[in-house]
C-alpha positions as CSV (number, residue, x, y, z in Angstrom):
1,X,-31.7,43.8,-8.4
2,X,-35.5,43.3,-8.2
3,X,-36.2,46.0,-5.5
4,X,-35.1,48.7,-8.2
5,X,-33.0,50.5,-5.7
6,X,-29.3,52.2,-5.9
7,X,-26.7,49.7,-5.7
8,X,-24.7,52.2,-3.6
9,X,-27.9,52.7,-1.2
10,X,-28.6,49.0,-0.5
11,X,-26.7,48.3,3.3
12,X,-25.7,44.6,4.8
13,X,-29.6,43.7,5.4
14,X,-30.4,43.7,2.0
15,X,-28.1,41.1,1.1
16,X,-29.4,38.1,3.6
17,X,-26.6,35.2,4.1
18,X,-28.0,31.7,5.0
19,X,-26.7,29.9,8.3
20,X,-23.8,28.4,6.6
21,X,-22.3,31.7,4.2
22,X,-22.8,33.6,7.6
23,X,-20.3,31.2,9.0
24,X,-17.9,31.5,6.6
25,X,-18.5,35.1,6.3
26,X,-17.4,35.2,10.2
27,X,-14.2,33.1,9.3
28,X,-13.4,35.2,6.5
29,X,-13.7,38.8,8.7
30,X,-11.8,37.3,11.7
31,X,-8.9,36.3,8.8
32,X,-8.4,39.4,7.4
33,X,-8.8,41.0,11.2
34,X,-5.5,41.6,13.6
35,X,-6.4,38.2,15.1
36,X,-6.0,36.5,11.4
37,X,-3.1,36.5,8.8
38,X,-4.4,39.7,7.0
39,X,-5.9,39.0,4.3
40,X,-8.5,35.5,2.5
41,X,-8.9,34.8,-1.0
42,X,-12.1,33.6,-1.8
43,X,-12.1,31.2,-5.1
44,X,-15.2,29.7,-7.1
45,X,-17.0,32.8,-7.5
46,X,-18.6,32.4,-10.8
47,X,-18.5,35.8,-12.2
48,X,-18.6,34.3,-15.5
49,X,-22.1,33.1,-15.0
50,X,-23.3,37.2,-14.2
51,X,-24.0,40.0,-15.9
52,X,-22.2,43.5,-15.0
53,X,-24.6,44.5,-12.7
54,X,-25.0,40.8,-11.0
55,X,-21.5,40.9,-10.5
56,X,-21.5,44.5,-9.2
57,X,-24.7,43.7,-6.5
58,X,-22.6,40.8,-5.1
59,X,-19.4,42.4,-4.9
60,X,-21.2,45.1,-2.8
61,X,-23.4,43.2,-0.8
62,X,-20.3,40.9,-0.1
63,X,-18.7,43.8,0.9
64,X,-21.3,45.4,3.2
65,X,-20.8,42.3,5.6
66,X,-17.3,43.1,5.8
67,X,-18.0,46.9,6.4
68,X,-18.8,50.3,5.4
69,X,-17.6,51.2,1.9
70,X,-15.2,54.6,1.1
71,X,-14.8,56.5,-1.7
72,X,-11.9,54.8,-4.2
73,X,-10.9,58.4,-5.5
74,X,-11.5,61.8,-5.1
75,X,-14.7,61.8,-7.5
76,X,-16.1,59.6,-4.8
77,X,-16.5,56.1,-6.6
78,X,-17.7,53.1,-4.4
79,X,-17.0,51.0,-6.5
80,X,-13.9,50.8,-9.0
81,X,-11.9,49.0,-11.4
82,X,-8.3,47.8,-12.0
83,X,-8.1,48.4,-16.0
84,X,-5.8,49.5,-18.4
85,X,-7.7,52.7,-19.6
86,X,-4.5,53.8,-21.6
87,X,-4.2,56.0,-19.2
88,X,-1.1,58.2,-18.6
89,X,0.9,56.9,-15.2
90,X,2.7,60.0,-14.5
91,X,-0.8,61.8,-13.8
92,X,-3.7,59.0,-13.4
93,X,-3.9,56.8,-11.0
94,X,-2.3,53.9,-11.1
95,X,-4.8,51.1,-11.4
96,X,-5.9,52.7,-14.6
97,X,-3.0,52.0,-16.7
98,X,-0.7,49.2,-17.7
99,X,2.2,50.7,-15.1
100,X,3.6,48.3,-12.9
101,X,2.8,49.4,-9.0
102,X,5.1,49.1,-6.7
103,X,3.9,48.1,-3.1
104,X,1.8,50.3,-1.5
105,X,-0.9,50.8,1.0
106,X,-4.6,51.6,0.6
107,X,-6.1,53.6,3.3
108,X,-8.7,51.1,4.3
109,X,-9.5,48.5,6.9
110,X,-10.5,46.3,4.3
111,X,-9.9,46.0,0.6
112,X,-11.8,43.7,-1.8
113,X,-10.6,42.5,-5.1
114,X,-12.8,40.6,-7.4
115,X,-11.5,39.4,-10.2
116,X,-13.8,39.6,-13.9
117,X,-11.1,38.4,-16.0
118,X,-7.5,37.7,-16.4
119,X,-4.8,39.7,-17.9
120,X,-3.5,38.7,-20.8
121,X,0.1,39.5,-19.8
122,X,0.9,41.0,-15.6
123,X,-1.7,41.6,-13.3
124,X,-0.1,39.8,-11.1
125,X,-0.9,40.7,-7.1
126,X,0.8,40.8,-3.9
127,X,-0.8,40.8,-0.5
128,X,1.2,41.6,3.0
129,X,-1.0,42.3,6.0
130,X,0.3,45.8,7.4
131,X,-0.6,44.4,11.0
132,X,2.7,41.9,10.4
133,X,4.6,44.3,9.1
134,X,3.9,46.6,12.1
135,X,4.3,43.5,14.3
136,X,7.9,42.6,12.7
137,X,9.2,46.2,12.8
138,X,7.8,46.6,16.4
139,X,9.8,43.1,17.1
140,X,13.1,44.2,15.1
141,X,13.4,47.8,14.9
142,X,10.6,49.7,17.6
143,X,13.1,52.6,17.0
144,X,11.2,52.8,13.9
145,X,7.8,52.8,14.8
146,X,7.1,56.1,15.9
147,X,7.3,57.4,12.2
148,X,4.5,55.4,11.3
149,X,2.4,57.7,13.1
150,X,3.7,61.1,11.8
151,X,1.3,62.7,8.7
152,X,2.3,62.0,5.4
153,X,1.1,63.1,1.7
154,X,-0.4,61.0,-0.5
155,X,-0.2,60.6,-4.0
156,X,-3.7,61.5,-5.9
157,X,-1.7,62.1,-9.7
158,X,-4.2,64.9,-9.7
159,X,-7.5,63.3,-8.9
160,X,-10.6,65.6,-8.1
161,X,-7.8,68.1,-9.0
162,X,-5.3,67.9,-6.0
163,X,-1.6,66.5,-6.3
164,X,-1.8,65.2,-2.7
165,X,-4.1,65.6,-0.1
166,X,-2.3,65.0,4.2
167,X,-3.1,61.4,5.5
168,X,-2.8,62.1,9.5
């Protein structure tokens, strides 16, 4: 905060991690890698204790020692959040309305959830690592694996003004 730059301009050096966080920042990365389980979940962060723009400097300087950030959306947000905006489901994302979503895969390496508060009713989510579910598939049905890689569309419910745009 105090060198008065962009949030989305500051990179992993600007967010120094004493001996011991940088040990269990390594943990953390090899956990949600193929040689972990997936995913971590990181508990006593006290968000409470920040203001909005505390909490959004950590969560992105957390996040540059995990990796480089991508856009959330097609209006190119770094940065988003999982709200009830009141929101139509049939042609906003999902994440900004009180729909349930079913499973589904983010097109990322890594994704970060850091939770500001609790919903008063749902919010509820569900973690699977896809490297087990490529792992069991491979084990039980490699007939099936070869789909995987074929291009599919995704979804945008008419973000940046595209239905879908080709994940290859």
């Amino acid at each position: 905060e105090r060198s008065g730059g962009e949030v989305g301009e500051m990179t992993r050096l600007d967010f120094p991690l004493s001996e011991g966080l940088e040990a269990k920042m390594r943990q953390w990365r090899k956990d949600v890698s193929a040689e972990g389980r997936g995913f971590t979940v990181i508990r006593g962060v006290p968000v409470d204790e920040w203001t909005d723009i505390e909490r959004k400097i950590f969560f992105w300087g957390f996040g540059r020692h995990f990796g480089t950030p991508g856009a959330q959306d097609n209006d190119g947000d770094l940065l988003g959040h999982i709200r009830d905006t009141g929101a139509d489901p049939k042609t906003s994302r999902q994440y900004k309305t009180n729909a349930h979503i079913l499973p589904h895969c983010d097109s990322a390496d890594v994704v970060g959830l850091l939770c500001l508060q609790s919903a008063r009713e749902g919010g509820t989510s569900r973690l699977v690592s896809s490297v087990t579910i490529y792992n069991e598939m491979l084990q039980r049905h490699p007939e099936s694996i070869e789909r995987l890689y074929e291009p599919f569309p995704l979804d945008t419910r008419g973000s940046g003004g595209v239905s879908w745009v080709p994940i290859e």
